[in-house]
Backbone as numpy.savetxt, mean C-alpha at the origin, in Angstrom:
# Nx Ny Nz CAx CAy CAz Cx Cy Cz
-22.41 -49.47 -8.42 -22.39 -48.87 -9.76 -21.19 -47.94 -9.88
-20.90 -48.11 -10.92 -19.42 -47.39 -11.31 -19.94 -45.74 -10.73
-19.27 -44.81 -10.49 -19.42 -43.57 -11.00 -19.05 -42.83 -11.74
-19.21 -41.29 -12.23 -18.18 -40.84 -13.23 -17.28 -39.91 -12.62
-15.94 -40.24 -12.92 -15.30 -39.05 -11.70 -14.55 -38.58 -13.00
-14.83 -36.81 -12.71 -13.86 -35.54 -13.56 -13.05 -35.36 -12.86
-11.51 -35.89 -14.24 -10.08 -35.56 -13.83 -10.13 -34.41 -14.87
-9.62 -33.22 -14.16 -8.95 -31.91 -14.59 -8.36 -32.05 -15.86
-7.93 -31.82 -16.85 -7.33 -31.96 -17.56 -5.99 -30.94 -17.30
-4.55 -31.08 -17.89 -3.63 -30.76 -17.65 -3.77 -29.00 -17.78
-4.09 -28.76 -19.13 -4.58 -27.58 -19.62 -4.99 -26.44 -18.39
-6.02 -27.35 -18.02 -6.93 -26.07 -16.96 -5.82 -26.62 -15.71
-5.33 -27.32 -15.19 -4.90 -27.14 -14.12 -3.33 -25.97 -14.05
-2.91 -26.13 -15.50 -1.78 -25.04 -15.65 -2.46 -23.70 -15.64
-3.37 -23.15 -16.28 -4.24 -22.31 -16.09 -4.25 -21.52 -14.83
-4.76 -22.55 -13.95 -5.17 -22.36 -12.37 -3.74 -21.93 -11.88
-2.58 -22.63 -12.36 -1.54 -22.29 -11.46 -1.00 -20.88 -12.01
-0.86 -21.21 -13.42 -0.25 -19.26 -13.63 -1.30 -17.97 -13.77
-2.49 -18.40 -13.15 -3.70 -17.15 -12.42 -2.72 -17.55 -11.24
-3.03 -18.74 -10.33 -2.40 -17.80 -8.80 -0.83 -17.13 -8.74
0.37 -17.57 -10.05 1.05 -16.92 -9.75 1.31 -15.62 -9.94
0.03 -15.19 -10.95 0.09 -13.59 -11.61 -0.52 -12.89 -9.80
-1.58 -13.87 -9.28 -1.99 -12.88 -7.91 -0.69 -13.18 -7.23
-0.16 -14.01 -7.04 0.76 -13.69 -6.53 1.97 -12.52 -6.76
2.09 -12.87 -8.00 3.40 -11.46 -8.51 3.06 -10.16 -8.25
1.92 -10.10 -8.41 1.23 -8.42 -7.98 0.84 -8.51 -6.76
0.98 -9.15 -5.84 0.73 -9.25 -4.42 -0.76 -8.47 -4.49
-1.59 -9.28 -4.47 -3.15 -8.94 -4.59 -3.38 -8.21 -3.93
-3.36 -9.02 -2.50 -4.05 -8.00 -1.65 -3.76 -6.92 -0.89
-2.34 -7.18 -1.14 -1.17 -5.32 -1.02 -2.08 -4.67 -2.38
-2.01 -4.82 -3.19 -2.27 -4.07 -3.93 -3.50 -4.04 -4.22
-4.69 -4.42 -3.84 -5.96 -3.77 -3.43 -6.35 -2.82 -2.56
-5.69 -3.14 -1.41 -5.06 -2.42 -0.34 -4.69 -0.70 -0.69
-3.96 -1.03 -1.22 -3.05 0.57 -2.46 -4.36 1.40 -2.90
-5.72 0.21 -4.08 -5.94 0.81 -4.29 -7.44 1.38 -3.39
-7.85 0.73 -2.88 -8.94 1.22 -2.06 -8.68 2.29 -1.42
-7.46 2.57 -1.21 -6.79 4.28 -0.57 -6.90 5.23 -1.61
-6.98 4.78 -2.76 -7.01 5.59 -4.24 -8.59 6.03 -4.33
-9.13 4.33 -4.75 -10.58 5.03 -4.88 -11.48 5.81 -3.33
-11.39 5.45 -2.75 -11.43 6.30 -1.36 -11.74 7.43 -1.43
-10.25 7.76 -2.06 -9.49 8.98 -2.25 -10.74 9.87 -3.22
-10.87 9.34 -4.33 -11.27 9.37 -5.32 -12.89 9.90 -5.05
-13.58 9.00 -4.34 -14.60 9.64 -4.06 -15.15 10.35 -3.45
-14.36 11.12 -1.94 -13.86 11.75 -0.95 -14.22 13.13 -2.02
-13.14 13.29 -2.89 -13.23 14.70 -3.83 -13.84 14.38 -5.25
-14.90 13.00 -4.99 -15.79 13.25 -6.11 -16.42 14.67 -6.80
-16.75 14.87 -8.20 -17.41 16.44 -8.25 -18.41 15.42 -9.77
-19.84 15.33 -9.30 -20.81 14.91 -10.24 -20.61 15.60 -11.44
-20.21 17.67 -11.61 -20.44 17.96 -12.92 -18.92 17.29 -13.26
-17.68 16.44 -13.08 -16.81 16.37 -14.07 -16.95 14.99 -14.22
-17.19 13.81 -13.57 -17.82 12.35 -14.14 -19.10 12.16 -13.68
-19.79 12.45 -14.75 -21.34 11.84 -14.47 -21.27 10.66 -13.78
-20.65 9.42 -14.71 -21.35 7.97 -14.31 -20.52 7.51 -13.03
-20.49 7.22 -12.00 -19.23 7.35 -11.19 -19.05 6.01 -10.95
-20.28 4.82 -10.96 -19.30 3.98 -11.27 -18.41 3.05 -11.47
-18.66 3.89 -13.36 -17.86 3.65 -14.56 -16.46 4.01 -14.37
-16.47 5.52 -13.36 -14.89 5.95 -13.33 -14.66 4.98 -12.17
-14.98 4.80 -11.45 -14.46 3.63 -10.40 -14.23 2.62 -10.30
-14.48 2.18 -11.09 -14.34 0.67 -12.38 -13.03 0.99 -12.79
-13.00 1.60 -13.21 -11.60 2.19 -14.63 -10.61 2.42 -14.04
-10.86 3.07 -13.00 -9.73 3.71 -11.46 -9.17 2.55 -10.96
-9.80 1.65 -10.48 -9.88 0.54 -10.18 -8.77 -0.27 -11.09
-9.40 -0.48 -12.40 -8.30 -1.34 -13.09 -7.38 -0.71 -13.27
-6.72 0.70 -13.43 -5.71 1.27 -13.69 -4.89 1.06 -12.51
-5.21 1.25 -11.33 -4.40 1.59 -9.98 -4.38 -0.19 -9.74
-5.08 -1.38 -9.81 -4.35 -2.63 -9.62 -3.13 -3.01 -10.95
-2.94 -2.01 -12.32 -2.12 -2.60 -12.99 -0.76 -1.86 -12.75
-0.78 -0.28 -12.24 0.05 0.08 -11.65 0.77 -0.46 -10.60
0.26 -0.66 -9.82 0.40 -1.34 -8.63 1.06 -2.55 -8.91
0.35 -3.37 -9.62 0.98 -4.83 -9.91 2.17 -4.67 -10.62
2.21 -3.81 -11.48 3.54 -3.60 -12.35 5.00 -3.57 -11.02
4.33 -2.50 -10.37 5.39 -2.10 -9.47 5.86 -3.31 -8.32
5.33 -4.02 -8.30 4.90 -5.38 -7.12 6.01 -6.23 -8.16
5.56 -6.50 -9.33 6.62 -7.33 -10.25 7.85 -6.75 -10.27
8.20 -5.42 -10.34 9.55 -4.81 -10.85 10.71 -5.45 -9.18
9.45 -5.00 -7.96 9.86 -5.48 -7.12 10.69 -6.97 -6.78
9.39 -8.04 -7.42 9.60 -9.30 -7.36 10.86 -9.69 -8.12
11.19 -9.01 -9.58 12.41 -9.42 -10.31 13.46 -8.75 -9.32
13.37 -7.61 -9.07 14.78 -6.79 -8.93 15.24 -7.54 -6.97
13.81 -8.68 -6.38 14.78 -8.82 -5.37 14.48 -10.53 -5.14
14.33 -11.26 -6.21 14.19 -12.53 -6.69 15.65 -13.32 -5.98
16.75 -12.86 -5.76 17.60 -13.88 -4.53 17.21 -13.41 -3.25
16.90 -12.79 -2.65 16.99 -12.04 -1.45 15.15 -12.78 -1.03
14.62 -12.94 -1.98 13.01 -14.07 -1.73 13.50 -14.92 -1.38
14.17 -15.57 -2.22 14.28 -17.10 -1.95 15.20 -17.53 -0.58
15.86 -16.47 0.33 15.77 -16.57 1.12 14.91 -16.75 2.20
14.08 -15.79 2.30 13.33 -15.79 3.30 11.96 -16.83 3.13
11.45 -17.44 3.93 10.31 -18.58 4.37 9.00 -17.55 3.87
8.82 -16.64 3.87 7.39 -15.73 4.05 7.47 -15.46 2.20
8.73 -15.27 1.75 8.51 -14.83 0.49 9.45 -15.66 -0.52
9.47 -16.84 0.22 10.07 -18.32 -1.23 9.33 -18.74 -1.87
8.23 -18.89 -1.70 7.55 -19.37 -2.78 6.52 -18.56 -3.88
7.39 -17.49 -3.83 6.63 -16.59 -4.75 7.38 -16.61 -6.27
6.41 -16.59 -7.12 6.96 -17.22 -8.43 7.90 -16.65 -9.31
8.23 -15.59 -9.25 10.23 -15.53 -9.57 11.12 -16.05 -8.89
11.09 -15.91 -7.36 11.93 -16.08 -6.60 12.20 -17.97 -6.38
10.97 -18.39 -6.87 10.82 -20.12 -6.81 11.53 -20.48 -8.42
11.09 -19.93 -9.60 11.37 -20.24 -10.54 10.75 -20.71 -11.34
9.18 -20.14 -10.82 8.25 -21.03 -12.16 7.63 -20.02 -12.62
8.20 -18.54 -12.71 7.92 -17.44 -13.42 9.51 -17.02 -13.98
10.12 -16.63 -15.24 11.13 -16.20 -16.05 10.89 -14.65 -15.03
12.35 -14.43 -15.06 12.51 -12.61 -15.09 11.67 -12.18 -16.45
12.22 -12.57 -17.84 11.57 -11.94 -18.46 9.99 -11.61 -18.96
9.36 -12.82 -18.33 7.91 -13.28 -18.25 7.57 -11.66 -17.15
8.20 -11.81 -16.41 7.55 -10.82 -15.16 7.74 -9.31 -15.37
8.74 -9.37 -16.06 8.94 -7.73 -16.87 8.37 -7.34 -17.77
8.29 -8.16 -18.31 6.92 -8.13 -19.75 5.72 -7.62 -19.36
5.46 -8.59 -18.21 4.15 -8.30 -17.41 3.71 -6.78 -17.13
5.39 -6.52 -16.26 5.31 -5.03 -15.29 5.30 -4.25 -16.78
5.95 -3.86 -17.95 5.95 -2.73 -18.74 4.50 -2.81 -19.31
4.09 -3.96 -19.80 2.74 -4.30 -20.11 1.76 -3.32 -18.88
1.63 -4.13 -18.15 0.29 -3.48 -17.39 0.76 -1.79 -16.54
2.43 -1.97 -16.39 2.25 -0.31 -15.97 1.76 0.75 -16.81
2.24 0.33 -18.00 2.07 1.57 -19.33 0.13 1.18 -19.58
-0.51 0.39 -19.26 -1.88 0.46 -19.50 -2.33 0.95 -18.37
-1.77 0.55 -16.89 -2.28 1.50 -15.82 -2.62 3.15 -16.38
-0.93 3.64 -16.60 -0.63 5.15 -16.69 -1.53 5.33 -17.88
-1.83 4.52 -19.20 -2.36 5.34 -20.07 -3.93 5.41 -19.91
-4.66 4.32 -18.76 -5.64 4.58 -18.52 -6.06 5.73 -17.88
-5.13 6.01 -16.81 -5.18 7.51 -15.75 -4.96 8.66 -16.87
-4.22 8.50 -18.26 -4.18 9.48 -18.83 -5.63 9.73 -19.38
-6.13 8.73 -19.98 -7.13 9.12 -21.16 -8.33 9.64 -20.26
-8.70 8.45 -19.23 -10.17 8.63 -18.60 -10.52 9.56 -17.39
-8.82 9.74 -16.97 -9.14 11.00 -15.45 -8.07 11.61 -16.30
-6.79 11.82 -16.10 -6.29 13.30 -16.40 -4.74 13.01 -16.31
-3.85 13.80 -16.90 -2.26 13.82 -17.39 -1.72 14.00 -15.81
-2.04 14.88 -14.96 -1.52 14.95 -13.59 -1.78 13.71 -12.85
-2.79 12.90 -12.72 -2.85 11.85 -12.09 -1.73 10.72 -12.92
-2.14 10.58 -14.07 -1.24 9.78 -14.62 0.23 10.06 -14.88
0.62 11.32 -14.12 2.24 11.38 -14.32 2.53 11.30 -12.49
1.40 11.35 -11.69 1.97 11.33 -10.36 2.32 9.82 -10.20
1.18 8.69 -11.00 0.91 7.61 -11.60 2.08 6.72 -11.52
3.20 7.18 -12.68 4.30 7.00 -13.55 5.34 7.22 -12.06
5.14 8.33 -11.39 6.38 8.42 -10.72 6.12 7.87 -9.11
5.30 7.35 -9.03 4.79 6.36 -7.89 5.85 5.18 -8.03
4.88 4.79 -9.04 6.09 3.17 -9.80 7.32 3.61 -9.97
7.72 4.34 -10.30 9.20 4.32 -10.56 9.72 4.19 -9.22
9.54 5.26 -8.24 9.96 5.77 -6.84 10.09 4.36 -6.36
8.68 3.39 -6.49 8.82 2.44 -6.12 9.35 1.32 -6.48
9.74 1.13 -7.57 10.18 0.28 -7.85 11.71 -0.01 -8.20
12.01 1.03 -8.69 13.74 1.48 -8.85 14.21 2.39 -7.55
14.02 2.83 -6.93 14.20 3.72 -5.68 14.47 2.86 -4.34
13.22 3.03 -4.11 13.00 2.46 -2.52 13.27 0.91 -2.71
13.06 0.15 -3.52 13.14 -1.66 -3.84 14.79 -1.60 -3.47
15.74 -1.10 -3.88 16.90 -1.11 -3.85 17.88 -0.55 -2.60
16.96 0.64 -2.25 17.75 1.32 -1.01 17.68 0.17 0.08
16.51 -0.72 0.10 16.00 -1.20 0.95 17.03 -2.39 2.05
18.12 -2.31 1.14 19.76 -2.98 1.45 20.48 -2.16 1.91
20.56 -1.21 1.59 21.66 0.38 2.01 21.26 0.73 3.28
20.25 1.26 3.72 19.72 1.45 4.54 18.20 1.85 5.43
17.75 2.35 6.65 16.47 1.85 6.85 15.70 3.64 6.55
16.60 4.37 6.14 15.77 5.56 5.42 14.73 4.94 4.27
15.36 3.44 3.66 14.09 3.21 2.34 12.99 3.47 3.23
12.95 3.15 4.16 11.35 3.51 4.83 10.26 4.50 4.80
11.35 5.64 4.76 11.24 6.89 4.41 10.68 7.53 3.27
11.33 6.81 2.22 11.15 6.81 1.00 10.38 6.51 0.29
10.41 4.99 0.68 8.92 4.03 0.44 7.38 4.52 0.68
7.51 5.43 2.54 6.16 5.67 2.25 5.70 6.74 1.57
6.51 7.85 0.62 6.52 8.71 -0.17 5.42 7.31 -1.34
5.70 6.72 -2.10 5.14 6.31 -2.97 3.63 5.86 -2.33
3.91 5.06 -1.10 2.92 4.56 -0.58 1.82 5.20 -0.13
2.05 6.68 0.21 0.86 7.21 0.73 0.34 8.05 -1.13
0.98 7.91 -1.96 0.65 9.03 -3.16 -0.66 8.31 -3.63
-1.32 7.26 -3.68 -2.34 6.87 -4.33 -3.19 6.96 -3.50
-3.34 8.19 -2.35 -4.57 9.01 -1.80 -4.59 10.22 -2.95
-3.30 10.71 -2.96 -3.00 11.80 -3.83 -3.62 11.95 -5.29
-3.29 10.70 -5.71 -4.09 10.12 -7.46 -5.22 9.91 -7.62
-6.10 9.67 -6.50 -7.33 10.04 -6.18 -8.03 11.06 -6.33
-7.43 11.67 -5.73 -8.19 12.98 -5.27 -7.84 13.83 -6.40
-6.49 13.88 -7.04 -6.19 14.10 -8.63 -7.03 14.08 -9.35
-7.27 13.28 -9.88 -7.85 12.31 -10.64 -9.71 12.21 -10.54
-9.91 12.88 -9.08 -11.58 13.39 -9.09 -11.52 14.97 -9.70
-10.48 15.26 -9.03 -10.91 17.31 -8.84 -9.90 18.10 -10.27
-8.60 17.28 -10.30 -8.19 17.81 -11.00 -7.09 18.95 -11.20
-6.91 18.82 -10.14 -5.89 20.19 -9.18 -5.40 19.31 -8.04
-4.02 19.88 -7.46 -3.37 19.55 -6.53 -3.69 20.70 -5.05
-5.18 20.41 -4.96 -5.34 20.64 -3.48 -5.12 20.40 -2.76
-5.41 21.15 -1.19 -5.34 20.66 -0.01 -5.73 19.25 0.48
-7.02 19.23 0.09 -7.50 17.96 0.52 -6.54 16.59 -0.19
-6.44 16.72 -1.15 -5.28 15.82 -1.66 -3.89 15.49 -0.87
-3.25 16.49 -0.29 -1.90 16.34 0.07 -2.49 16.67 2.35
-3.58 16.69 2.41 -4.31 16.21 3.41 -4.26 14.47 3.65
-4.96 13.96 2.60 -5.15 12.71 2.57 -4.06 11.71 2.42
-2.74 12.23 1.79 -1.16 12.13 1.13 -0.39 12.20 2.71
-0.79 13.06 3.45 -0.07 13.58 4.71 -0.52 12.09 5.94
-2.05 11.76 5.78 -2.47 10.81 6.59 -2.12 9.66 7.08
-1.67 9.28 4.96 -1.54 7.88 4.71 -0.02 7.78 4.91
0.72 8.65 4.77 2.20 9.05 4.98 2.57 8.99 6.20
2.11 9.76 7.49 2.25 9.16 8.86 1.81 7.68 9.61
0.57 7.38 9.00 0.01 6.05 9.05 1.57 4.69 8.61
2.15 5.04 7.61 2.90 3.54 7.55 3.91 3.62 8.32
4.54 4.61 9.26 5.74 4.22 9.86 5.49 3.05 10.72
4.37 3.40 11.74 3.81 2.48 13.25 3.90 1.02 12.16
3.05 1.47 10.76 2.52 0.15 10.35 3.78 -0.75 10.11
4.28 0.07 9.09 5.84 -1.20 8.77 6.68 -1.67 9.41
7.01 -0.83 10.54 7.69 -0.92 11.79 7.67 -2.23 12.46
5.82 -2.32 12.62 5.25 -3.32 13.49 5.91 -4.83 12.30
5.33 -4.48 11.47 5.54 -5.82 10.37 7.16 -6.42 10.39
8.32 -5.27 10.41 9.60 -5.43 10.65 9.55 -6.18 10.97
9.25 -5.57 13.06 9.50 -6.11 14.29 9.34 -7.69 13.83
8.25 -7.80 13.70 7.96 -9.41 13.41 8.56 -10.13 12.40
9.17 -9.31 11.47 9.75 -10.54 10.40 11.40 -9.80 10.64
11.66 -9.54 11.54 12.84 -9.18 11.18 13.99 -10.32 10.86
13.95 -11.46 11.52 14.80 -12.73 10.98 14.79 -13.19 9.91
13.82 -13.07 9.67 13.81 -13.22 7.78 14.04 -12.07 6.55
13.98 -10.67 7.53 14.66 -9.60 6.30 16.32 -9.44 6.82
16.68 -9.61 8.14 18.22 -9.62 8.21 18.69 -10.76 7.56
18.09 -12.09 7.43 18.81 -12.89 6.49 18.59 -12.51 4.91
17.99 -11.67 4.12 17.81 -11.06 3.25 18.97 -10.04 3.25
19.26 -9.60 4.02 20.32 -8.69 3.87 19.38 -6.85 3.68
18.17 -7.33 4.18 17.30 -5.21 4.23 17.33 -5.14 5.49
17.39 -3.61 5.55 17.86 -2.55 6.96 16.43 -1.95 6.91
15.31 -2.26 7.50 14.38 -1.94 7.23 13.85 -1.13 8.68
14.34 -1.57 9.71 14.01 -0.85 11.33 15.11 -0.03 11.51
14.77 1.12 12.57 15.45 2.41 12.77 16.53 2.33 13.32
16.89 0.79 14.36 17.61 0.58 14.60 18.78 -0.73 13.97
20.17 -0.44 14.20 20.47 -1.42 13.59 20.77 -3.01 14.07
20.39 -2.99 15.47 20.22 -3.85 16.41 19.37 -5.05 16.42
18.50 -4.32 15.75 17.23 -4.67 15.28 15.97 -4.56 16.09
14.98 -4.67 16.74 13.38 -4.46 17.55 14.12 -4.28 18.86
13.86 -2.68 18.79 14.81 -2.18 20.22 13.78 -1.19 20.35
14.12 -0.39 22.19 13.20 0.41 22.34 13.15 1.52 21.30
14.25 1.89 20.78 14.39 3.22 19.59 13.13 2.74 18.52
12.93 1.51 18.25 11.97 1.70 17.46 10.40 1.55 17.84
10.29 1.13 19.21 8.50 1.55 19.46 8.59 3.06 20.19
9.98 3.54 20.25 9.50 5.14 20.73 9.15 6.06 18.92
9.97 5.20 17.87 10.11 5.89 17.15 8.34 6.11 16.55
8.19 4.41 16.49 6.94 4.65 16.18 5.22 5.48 17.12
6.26 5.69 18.52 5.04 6.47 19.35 5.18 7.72 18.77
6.07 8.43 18.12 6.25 9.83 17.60 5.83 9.78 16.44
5.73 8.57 15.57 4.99 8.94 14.21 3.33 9.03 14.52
3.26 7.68 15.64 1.56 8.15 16.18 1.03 8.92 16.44
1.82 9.76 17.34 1.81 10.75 17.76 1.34 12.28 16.59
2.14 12.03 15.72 2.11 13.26 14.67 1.01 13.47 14.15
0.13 11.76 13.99 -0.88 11.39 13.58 -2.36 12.52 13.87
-1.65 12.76 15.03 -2.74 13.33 15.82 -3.46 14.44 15.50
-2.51 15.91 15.18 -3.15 16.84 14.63 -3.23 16.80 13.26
-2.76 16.12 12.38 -2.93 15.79 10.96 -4.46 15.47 11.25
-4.99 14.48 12.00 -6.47 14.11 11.89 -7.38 15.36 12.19
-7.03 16.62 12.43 -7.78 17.70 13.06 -7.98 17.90 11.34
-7.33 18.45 10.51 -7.31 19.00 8.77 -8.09 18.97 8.56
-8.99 17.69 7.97 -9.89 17.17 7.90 -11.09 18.27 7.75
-11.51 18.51 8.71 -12.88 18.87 9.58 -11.95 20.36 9.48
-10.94 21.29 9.49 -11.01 22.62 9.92 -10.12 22.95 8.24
-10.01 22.10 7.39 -10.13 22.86 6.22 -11.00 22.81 5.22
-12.46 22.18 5.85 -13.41 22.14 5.29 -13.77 20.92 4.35
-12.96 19.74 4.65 -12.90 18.56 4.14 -14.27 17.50 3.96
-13.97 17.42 5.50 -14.82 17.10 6.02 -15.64 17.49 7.03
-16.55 16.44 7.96 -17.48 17.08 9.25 -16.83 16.95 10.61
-17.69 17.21 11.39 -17.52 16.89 13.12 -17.09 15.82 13.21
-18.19 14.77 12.75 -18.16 13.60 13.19 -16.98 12.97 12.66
-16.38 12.99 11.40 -15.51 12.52 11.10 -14.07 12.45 12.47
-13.98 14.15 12.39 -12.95 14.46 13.30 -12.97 13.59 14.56
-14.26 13.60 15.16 -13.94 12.74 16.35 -13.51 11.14 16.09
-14.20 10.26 15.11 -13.27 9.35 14.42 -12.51 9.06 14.46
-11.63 10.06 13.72 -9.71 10.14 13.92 -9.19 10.31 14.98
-9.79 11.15 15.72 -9.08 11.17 16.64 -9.24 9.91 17.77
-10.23 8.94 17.71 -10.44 8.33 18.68 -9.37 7.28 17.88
-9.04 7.22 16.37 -8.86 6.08 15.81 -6.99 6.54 15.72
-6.68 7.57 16.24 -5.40 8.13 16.39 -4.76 8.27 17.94
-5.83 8.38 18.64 -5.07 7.50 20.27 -4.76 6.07 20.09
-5.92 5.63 19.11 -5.79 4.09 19.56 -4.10 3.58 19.03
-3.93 4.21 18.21 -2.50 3.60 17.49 -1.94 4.16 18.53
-1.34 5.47 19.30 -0.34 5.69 20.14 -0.96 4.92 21.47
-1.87 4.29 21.87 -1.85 3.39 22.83 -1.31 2.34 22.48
-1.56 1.77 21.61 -0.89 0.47 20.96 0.71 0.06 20.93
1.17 1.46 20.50 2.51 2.14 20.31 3.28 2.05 21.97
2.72 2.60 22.52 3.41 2.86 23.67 3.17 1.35 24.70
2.30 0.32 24.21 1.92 -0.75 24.55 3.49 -1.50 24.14
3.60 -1.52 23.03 4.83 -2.17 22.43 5.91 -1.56 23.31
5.88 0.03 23.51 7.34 0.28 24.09 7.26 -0.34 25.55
6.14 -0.62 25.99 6.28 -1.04 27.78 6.30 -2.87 27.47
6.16 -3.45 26.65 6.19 -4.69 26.78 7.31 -5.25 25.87
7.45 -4.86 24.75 8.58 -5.09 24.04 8.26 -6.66 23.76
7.72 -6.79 22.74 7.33 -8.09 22.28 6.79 -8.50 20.97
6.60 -9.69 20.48 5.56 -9.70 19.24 4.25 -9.89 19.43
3.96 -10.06 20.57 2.19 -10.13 20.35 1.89 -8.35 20.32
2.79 -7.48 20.95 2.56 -6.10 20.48 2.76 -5.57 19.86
3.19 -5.97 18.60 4.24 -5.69 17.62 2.35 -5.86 17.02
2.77 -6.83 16.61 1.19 -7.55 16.26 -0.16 -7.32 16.12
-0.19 -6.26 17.81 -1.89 -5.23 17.66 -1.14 -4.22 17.13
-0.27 -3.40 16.93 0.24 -2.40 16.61 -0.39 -2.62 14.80
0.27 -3.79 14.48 0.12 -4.30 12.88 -1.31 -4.16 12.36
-1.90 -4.91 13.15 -3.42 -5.43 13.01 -4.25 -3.93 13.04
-3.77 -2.94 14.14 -4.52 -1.71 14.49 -4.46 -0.93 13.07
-2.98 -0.74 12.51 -3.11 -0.13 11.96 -3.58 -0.59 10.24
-4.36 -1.91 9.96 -4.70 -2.17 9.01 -6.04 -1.78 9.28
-6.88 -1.99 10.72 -8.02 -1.37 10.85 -8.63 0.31 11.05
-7.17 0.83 11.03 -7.10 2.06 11.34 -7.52 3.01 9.94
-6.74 2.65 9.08 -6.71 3.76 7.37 -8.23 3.11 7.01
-8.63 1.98 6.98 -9.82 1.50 6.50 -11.07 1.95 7.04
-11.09 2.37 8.37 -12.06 3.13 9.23 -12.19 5.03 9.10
-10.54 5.23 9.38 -10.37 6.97 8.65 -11.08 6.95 7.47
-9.99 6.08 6.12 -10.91 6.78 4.65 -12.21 6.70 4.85
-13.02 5.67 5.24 -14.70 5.86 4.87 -15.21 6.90 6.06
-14.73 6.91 6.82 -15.31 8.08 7.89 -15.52 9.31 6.93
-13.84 9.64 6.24 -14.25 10.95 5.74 -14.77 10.93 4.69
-15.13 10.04 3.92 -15.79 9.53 2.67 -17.49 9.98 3.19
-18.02 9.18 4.13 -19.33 8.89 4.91 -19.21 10.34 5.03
-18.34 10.96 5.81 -18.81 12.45 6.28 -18.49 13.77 5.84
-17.90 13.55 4.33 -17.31 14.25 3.48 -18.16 15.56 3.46
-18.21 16.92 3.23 -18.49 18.28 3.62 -19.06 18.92 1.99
């Protein structure tokens, strides 16, 4: 007996493809990533009397900090659309391939940044939404560009990268506290080991790009797993804050700190072996590392 077989129609299968290239242009899961450090953040210095429904604001937080984010991910994608299509890891991403317009993708980024920022304005507050505004910019006109000049963008970069702990904690309390530029300080020592490690491993594909992204210009030399044992390292009493400015608890503290050797073991693993499978736990550690800190101090918040 015959059967009936459903062919797609053209319609929905174009559909399907420009949804995956919008996740793609906003690099999804970088930028979920971004924001789960936000809402984190966010609920860390929750305060019940200033949002009742919480969440409604975490919802809202949520969509604001993935359109920020994505905006800035696109400004990225246009402003380094030859320098993709070099590299194997990032050719087939849809500016750099050609089945997204520059102007399609800019449209996109002014579109959803200006609804990010005006969401952070209306529903949390003018300070979150101008730290908001100058996240994306930093990131996207700043650090996107240095990232050829030299490997200070690193530097630079994680200035934007650690601020959406900052917009969080903004954006709950309302003031630029401690605990805010606590949580800003964390996520800020946290990406050197991290990007470092990611370099190490793609570095053949960002020197044919033409970015200076490792400390050295040699490229994955000992200067850069000592460099990154000293950012681990720094890691260390930053995780004490926490717990002795009243942040958080005990338990947290011991946490960090167990979860802040582990990166300078890792670290100093790479400097005695000098390789990519260490490059690699270094990478991997430190994606399990910020994801275990934020909810610790979330879980054991004071």
């Amino acid at each position: 007996m015959p059967q009936n077989v459903s062919i797609p129609n053209s319609a929905s299968v174009k559909l399907v493809s420009k949804v995956k290239d919008y996740f793609q242009l906003i690099k999804f899961t970088l930028s979920f990533m971004v924001v789960f450090s936000t809402v984190v953040s966010f609920l860390i210095g929750y305060k019940p009397q200033v949002y009742s429904n919480k969440i409604l604001a975490v919802l809202l937080l949520f969509a604001a900090g993935m359109l920020i984010t994505g905006a800035a991910n696109a400004i990225n994608q246009v402003l380094e659309k030859n320098s993709d299509a070099l590299m194997k890891r990032t050719a087939k991403r849809p500016v750099a391939s050609g089945r997204m317009s520059e102007n399609e993708a800019i449209a996109f980024a002014i579109i959803a940044g200006a609804g990010g920022v005006i969401l952070m304005w209306v529903f949390f507050n003018f300070q979150s939404a101008m730290v908001s505004l100058f996240s994306l910019f930093l990131y996207g006109f700043i650090y996107t560009p240095l990232k050829k000049v030299n490997s200070i963008s690193v530097l630079v970069g994680a200035i934007p990268g650690a601020l959406p702990c900052l917009i969080g904690w903004v954006a709950a309390t309302d003031e630029f506290s401690p605990g805010g530029w606590i949580l800003f300080a964390i996520q800020f020592l946290w990406q050197f080991p991290h990007f470092w490690a990611i370099a190490w491993l793609a570095h053949k594909d960002y020197t044919t790009a033409g970015f200076k992204l490792l400390p050295a210009d040699k490229g994955p030399t000992r200067f850069t797993a000592v460099q990154s044992i000293v950012y681990s390292t720094l890691m260390l009493p930053v995780g004490f804050l926490p717990f002795y400015s009243g942040m958080a608890g005990l338990t947290s503290m011991w946490i960090l700190l167990c979860c802040n050797l582990w990166m300078v073991l890792m670290s100093v693993l790479l400097l005695i072996k000098m390789d990519a499978k260490s490059a690699r736990r270094v990478m991997f550690s430190s994606y399990f590392y910020l994801m275990i800190v934020l909810l610790a101090l979330f879980a054991n918040r004071t």
